[in-house]
Residue frames as qw, qx, qy, qz and C-alpha x, y, z in Angstrom:
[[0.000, 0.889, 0.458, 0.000, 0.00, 0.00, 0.00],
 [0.412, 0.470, 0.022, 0.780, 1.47, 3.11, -1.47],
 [0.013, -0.084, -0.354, 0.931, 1.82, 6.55, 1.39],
 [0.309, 0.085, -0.081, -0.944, -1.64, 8.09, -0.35],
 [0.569, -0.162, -0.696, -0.406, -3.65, 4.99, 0.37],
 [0.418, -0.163, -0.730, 0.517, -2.35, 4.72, 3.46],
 [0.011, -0.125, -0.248, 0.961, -3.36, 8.09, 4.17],
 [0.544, -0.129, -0.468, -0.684, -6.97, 7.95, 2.01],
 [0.671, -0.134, -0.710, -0.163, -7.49, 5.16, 4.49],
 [0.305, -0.133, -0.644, 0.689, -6.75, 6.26, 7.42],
 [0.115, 0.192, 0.089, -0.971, -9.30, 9.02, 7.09],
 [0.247, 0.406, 0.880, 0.013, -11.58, 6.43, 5.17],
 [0.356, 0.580, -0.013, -0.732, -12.05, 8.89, 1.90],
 [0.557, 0.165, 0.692, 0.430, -13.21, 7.82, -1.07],
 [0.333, 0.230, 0.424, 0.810, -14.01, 9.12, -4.26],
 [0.108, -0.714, -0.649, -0.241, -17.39, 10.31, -3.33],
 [0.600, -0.623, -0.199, 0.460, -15.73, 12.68, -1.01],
 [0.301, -0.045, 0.333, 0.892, -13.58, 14.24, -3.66],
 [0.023, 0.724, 0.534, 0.437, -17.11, 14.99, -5.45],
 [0.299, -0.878, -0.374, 0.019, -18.61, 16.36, -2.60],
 [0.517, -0.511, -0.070, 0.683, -15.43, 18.76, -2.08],
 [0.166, 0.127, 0.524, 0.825, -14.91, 20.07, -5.58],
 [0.121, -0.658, -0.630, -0.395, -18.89, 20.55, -5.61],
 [0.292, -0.869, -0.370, 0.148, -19.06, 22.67, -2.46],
 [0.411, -0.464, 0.048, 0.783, -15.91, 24.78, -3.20],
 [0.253, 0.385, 0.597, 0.657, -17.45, 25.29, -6.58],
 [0.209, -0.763, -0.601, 0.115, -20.65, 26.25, -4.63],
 [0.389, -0.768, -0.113, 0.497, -19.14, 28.74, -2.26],
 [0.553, -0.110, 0.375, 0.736, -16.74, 30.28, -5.23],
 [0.024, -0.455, -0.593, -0.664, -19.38, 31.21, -7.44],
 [0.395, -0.714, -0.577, 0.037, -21.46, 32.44, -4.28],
 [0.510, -0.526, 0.016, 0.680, -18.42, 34.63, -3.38],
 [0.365, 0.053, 0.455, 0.811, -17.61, 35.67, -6.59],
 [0.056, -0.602, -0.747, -0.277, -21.74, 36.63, -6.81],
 [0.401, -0.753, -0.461, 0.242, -21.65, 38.43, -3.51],
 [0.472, -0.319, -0.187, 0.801, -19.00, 40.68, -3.01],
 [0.136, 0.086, 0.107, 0.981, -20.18, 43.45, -5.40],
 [0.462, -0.607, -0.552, -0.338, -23.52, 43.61, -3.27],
 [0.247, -0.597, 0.281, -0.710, -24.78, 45.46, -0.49],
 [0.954, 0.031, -0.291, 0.058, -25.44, 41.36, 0.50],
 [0.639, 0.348, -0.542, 0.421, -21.73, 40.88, 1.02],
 [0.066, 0.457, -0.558, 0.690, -21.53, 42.63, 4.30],
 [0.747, -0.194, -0.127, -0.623, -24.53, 41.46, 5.36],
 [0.957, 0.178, -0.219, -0.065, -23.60, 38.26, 4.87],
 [0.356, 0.638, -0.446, 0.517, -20.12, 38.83, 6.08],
 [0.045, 0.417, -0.550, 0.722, -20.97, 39.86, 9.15],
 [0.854, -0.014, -0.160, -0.495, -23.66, 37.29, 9.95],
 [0.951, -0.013, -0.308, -0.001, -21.17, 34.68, 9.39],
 [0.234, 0.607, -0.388, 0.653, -18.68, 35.87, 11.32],
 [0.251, -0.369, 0.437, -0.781, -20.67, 36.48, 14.04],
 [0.918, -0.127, -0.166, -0.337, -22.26, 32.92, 13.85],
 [0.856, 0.213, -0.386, 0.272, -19.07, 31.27, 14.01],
 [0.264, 0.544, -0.392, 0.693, -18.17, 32.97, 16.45],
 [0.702, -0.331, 0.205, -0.597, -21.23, 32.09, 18.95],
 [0.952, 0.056, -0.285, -0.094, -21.08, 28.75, 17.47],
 [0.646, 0.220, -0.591, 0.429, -16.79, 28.63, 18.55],
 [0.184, -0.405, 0.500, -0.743, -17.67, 30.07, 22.23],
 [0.761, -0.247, -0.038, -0.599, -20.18, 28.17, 23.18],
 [0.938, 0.077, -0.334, 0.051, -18.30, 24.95, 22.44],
 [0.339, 0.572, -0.359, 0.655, -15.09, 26.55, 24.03],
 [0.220, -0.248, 0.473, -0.816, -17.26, 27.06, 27.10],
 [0.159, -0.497, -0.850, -0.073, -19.75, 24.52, 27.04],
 [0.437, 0.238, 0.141, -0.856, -22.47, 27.49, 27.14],
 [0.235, 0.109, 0.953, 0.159, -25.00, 25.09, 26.55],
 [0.214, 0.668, 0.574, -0.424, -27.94, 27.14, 26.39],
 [0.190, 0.731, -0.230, -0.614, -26.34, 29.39, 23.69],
 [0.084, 0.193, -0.842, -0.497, -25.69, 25.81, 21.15],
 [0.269, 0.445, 0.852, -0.066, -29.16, 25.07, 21.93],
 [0.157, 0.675, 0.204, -0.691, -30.17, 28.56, 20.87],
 [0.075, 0.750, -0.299, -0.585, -28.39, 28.45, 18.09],
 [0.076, 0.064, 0.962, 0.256, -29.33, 24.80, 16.72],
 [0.204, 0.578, 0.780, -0.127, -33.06, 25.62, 17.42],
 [0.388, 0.775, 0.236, -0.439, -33.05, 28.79, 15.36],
 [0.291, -0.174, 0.818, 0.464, -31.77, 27.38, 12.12],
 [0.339, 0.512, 0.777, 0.140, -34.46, 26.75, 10.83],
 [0.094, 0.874, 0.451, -0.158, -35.78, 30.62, 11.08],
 [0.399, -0.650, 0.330, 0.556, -32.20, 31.64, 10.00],
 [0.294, 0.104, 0.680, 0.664, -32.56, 30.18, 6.67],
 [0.138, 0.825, 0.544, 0.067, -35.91, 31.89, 6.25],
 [0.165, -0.882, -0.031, 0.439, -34.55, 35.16, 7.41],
 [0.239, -0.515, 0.586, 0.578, -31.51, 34.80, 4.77],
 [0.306, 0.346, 0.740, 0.488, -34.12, 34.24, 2.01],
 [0.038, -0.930, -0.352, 0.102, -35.79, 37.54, 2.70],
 [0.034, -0.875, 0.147, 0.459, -32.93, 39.63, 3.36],
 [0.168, -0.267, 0.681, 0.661, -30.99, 38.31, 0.07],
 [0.599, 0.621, 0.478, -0.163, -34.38, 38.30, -1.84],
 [0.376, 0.825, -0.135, -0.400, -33.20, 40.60, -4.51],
 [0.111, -0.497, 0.851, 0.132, -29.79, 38.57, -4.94],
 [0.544, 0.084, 0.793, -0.261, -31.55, 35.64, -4.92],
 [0.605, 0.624, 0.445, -0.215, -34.37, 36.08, -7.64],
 [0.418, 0.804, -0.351, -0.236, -31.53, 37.79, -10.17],
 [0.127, -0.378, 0.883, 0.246, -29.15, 34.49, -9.82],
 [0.534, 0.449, 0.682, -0.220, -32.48, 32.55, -10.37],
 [0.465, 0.826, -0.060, -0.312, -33.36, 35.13, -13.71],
 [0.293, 0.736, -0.581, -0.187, -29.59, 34.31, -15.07],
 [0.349, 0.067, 0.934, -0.035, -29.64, 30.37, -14.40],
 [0.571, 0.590, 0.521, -0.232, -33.04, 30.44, -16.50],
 [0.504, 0.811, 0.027, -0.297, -32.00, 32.62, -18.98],
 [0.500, -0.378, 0.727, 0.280, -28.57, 30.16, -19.32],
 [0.361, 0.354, -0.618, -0.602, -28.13, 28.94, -23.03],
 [0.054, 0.004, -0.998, 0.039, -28.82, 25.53, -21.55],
 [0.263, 0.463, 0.679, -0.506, -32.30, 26.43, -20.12],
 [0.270, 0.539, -0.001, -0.798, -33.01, 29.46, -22.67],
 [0.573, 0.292, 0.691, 0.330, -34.65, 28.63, -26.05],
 [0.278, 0.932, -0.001, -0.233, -34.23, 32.57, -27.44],
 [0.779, 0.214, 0.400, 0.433, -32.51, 31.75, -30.49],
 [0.479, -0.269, 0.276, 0.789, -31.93, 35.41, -31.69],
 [0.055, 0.580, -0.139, -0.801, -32.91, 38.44, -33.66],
 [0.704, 0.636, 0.140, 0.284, -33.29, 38.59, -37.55],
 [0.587, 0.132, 0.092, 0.793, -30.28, 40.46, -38.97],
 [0.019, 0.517, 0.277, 0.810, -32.54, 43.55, -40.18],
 [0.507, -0.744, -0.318, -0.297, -34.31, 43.96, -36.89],
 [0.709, -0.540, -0.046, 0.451, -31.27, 43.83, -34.85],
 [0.360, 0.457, 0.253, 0.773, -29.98, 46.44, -37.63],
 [0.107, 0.639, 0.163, 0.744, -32.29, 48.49, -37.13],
 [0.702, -0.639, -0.234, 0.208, -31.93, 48.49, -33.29],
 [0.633, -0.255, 0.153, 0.714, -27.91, 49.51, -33.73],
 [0.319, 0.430, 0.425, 0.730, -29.29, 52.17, -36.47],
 [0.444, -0.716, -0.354, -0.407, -31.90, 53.82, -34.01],
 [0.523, -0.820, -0.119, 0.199, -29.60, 54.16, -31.34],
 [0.463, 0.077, 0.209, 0.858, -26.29, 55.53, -33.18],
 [0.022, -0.655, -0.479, -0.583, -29.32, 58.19, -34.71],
 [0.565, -0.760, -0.319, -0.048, -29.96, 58.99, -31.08],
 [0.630, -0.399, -0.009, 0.666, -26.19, 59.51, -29.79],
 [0.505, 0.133, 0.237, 0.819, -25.97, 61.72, -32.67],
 [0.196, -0.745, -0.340, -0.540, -28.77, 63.65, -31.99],
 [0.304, 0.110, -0.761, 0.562, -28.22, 63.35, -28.24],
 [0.655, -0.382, -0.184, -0.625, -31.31, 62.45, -27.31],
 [0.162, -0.319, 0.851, -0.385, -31.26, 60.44, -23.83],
 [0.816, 0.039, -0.423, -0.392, -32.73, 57.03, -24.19],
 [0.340, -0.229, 0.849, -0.334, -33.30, 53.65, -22.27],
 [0.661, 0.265, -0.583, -0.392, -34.11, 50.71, -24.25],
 [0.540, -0.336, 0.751, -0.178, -35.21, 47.23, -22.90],
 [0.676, 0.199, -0.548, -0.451, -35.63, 44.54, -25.32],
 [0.720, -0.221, 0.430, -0.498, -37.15, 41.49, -23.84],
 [0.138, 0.257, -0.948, -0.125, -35.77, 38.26, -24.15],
 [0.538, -0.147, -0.704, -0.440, -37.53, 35.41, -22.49],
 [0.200, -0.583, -0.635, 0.466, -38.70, 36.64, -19.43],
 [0.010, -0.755, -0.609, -0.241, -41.30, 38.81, -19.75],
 [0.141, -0.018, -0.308, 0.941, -41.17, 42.76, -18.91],
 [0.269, -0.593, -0.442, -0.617, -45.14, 43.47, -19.06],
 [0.498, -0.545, -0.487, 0.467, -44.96, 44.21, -15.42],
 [0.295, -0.334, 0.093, 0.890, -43.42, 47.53, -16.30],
 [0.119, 0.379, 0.791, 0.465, -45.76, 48.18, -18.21],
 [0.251, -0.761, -0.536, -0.266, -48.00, 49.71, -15.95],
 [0.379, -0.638, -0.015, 0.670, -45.55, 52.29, -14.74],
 [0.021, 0.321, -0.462, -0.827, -45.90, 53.78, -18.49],
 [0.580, 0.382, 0.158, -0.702, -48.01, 54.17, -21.32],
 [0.681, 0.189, 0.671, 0.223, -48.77, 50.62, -23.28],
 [0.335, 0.526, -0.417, -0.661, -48.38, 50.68, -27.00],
 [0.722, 0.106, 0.659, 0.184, -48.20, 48.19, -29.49],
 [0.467, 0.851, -0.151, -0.185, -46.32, 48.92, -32.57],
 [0.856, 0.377, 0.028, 0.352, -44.00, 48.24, -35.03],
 [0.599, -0.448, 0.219, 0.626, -40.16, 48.90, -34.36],
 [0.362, 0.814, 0.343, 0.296, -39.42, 52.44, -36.27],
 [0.430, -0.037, -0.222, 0.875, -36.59, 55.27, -35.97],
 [0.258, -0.413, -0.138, -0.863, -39.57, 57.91, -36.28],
 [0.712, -0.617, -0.334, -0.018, -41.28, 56.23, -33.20],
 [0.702, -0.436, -0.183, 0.533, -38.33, 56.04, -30.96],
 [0.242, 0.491, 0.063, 0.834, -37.33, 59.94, -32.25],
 [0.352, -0.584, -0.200, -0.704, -40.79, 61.19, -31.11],
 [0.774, -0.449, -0.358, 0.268, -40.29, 59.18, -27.47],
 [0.640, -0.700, -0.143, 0.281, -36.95, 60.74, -26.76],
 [0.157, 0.656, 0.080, 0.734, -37.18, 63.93, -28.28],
 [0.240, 0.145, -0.478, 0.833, -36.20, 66.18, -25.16],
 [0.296, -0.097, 0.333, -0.890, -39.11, 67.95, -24.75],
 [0.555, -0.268, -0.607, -0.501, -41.77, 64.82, -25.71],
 [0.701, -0.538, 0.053, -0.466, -43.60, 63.67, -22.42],
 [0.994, -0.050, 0.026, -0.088, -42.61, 60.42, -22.22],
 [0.535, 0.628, -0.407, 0.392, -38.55, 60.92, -22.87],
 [0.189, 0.662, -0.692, 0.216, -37.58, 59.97, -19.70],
 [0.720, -0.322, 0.598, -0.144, -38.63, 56.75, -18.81],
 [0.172, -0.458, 0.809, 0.325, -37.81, 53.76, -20.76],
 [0.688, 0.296, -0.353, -0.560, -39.04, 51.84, -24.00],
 [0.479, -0.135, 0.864, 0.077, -39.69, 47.78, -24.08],
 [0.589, 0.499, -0.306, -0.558, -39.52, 46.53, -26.81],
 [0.776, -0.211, 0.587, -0.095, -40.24, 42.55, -26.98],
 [0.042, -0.577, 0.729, 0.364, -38.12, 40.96, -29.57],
 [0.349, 0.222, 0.910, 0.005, -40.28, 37.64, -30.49],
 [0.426, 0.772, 0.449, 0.145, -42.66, 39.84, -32.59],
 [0.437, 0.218, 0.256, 0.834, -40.74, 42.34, -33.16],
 [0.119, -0.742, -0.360, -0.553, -42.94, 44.96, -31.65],
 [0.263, 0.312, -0.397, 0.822, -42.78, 48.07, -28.98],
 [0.433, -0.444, -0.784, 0.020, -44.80, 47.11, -26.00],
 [0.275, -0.892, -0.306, 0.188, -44.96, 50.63, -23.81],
 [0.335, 0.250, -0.261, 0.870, -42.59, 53.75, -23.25],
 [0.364, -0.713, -0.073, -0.595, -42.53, 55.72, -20.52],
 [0.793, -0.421, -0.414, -0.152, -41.92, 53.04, -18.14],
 [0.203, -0.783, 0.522, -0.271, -40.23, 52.96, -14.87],
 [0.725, 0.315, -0.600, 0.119, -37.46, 50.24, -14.21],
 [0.649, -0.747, -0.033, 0.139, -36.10, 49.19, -10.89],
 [0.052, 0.918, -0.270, 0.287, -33.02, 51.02, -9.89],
 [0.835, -0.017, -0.502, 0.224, -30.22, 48.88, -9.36],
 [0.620, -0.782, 0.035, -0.058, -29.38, 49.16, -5.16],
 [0.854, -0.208, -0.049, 0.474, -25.61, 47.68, -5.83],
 [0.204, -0.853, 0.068, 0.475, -22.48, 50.03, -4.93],
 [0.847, 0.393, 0.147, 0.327, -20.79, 51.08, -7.97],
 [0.611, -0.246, -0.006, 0.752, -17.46, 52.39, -8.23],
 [0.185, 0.331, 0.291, 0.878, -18.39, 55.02, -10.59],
 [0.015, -0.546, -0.577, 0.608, -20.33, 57.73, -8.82],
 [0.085, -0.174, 0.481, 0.855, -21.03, 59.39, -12.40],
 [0.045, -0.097, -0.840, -0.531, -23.11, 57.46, -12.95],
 [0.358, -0.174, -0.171, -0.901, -27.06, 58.20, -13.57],
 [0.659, 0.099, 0.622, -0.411, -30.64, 56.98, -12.58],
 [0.802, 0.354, 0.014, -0.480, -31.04, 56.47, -16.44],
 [0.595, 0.305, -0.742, 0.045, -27.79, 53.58, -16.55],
 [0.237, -0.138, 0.829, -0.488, -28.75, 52.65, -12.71],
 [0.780, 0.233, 0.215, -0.540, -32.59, 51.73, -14.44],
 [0.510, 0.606, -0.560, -0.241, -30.49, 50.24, -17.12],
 [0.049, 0.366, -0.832, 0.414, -28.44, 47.92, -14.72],
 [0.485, -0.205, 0.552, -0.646, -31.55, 47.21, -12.59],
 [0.761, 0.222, 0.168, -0.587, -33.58, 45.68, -15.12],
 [0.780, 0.270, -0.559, -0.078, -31.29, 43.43, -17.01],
 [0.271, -0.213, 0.809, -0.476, -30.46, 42.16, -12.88],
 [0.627, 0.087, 0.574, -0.520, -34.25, 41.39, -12.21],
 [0.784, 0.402, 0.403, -0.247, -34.53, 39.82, -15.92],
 [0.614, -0.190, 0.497, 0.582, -32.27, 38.62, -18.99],
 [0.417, 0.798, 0.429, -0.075, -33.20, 41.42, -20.95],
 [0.721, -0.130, -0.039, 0.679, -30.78, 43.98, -22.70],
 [0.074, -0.895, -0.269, 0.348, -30.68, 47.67, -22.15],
 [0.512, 0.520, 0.337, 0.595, -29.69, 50.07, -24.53],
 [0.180, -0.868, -0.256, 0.386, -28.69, 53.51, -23.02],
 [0.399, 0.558, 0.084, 0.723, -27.75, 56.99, -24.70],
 [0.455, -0.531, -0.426, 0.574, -26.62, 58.89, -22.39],
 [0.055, 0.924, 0.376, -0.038, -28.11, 62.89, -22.76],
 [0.400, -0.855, 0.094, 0.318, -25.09, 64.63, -22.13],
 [0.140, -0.523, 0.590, 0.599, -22.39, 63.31, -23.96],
 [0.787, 0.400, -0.254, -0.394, -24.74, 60.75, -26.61],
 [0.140, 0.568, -0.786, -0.198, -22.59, 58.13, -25.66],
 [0.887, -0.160, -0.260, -0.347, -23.97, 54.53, -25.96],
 [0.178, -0.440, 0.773, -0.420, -23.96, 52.14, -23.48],
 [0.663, -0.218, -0.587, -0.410, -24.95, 48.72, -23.07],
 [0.464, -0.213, 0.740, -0.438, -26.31, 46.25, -19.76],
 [0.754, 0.127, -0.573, -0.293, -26.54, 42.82, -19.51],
 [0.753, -0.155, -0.605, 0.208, -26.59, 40.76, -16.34],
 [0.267, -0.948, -0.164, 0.050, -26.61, 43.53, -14.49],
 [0.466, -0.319, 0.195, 0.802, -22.95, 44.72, -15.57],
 [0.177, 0.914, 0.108, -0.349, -22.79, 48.07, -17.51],
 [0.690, 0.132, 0.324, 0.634, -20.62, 48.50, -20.61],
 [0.144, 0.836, 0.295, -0.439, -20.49, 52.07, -20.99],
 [0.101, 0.873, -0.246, -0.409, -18.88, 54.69, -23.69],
 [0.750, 0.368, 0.523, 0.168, -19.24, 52.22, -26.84],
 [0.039, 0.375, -0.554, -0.743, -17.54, 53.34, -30.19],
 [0.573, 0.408, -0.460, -0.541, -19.86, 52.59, -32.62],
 [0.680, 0.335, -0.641, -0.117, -18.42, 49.62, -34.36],
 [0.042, 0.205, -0.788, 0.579, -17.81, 48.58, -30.59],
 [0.566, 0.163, 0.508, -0.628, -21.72, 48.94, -29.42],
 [0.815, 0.264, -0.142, -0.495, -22.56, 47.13, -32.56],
 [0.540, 0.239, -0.805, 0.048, -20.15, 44.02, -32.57],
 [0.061, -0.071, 0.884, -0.458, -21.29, 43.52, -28.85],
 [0.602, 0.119, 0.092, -0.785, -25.09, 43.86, -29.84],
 [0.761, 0.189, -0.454, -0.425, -24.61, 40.98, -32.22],
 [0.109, 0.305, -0.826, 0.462, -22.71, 38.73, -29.28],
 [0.236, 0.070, 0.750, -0.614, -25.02, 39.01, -26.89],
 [0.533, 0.437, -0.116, -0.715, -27.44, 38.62, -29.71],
 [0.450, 0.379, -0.781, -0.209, -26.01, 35.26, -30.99],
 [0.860, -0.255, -0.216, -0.385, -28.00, 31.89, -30.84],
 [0.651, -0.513, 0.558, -0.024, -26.26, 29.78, -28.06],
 [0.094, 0.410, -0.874, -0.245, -23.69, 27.17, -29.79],
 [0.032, -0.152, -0.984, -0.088, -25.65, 23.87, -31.16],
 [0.289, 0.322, 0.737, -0.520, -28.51, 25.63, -30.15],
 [0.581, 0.675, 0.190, -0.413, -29.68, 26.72, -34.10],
 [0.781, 0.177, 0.406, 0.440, -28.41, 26.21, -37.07],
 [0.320, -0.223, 0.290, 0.874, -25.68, 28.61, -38.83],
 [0.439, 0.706, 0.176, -0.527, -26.99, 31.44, -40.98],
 [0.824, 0.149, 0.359, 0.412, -26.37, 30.05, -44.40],
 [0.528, -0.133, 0.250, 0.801, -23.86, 31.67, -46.64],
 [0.137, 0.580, 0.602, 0.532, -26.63, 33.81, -48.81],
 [0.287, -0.896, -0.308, -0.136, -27.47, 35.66, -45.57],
 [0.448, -0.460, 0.109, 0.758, -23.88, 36.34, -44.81],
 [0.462, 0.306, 0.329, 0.765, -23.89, 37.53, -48.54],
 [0.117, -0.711, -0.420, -0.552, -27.14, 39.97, -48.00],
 [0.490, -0.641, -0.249, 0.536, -25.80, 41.64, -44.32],
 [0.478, -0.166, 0.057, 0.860, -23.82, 43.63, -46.00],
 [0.100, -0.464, -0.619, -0.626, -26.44, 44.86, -48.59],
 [0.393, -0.720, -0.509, -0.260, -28.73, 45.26, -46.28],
 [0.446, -0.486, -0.166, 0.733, -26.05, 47.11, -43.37],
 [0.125, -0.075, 0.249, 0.957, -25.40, 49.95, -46.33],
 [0.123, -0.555, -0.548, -0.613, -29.39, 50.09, -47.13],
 [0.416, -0.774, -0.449, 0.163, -30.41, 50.54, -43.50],
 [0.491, -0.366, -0.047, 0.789, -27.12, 53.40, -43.02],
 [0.189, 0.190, 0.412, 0.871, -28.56, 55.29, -45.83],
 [0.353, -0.524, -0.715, -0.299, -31.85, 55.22, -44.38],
 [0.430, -0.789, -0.347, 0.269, -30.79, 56.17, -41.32],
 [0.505, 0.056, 0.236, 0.828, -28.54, 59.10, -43.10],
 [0.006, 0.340, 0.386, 0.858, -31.36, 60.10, -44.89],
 [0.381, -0.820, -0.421, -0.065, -34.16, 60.49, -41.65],
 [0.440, -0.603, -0.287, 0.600, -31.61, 61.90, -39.25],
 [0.185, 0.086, 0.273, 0.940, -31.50, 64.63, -42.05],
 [0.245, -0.709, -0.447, -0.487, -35.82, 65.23, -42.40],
 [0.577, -0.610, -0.526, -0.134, -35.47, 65.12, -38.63],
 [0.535, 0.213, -0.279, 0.768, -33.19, 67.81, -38.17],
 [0.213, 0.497, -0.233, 0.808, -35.74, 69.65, -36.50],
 [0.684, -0.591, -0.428, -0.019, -37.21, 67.70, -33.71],
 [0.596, -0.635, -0.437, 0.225, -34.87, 69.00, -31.65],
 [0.084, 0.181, -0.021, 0.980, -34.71, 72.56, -32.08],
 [0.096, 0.262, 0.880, -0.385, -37.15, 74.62, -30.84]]
């Protein structure tokens, strides 16, 4: 019997053991990695801390009354730590579902995801402030009723007349639900994402941004008023101050069908992108010219 049998044996481990390590360091990694940039973390921090810390005194001291305390409220501990991490909670839930494995949103057309990347470039250049959600496959009609329903057809003269400066409705935010291909409200209010971020720059209309692709696997489109610059969110991270050719190569990314999960576009539609990239650029050439004076006054 070689040293590392001897030792495996003495301690009477087998493989199952390995599993169950590897699985719970995984666990806890990914749980860490989840927490820290949450108001959570400390929470949580200082919770366990201060469990382990009852938990080593008690034994230390045979305080017997304080390991009974603390064995018989377990139970009301894990409740309590599904309330206060609700928010956490329901957004790792949202991004597990909305996993390639689980998800069965397969992607855009070409021309509709065009004219997404055309309609907000049009915007930076105008600097009109905007907030785009585009609904995957969890539903935003909740949000709805914090704004004014619509139901229309995706259009750069729609989204102009939204968030033109002085229109009503220009500063809450547009969903727009990708499966038909149609704009389901503007106006709406988003939740406001609660985590700390490093950048203190930053606005309520990329904190709404942030919130909503947390609570759901949607992606947010922001133009930020000031400078026009575009920004995207996804998973609740923020990509901000996009070039161009940047905000569009990540549109189509996060846009792409999951590996195995459709079949390639065939070679004919690679041919007709291009075509159809230089018809939509002219298009949108030739409006942001009619519509030179939406925002004058």
């Amino acid at each position: 019997m070689n040293p590392l049998q001897k030792f495996l044996f003495q301690f009477q481990i087998d493989w199952r053991d390995g599993v169950e390590i590897v699985v719970l360091a995984v666990v806890i990694y990914h749980a860490y990695v989840y927490f820290r940039a949450t108001r959570a973390a400390r929470i949580l921090t200082g919770l366990a801390f201060s469990l382990i810390g009852l938990t080593l005194l008690s034994i230390a001291l045979e305080l017997d009354v304080i390991e009974w305390m603390l064995r018989s409220i377990s139970v009301f501990l894990a409740l309590g730590l599904v309330v206060i991490f609700q928010p956490e909670l329901r957004r790792g839930l949202a991004q597990l579902g909305s996993h390639p494995w689980f998800s069965a949103f397969t992607g855009p057309p070409e021309a509709t995801a065009e004219s997404l990347i055309e309609i907000a470039i049009i915007l930076s250049k105008r600097r009109f402030g905007a907030l785009i959600a585009i609904e995957r496959s969890i539903s935003l009609e909740q949000y709805l009723d914090t704004g004014v329903e619509l139901d229309c057809r995706l259009s750069p003269e729609i989204m102009l007349a939204i968030f033109q400066p002085k229109a009503a409705l220009h500063d809450g935010g547009v969903v727009f639900r990708m499966s038909d291909e149609r704009i389901l409200g503007a106006g709406c209010v988003f939740p406001v994402s609660q985590r700390e971020l490093t950048d203190r720059s930053i606005g309520l209309r990329h904190r709404a941004a942030i919130g909503i692709t947390e609570e759901s696997d949607a992606i947010a489109i922001v133009v930020s008023e000031e400078t026009g610059q575009l920004s995207l969110a996804i998973d609740g991270e923020l990509h901000q101050n996009l070039e161009e050719n940047q905000f569009r190569k990540r549109l189509y990314d996060y846009f792409s069908p999951p590996a195995g999960g459709t079949d390639e576009a065939s070679e004919e539609e690679q041919r007709n992108l291009g075509s159809d990239r230089a018809r939509l650029e002219s298009e949108a050439r030739e409006l942001a010219d009619r519509s030179g004076g939406l925002g004058r006054d």
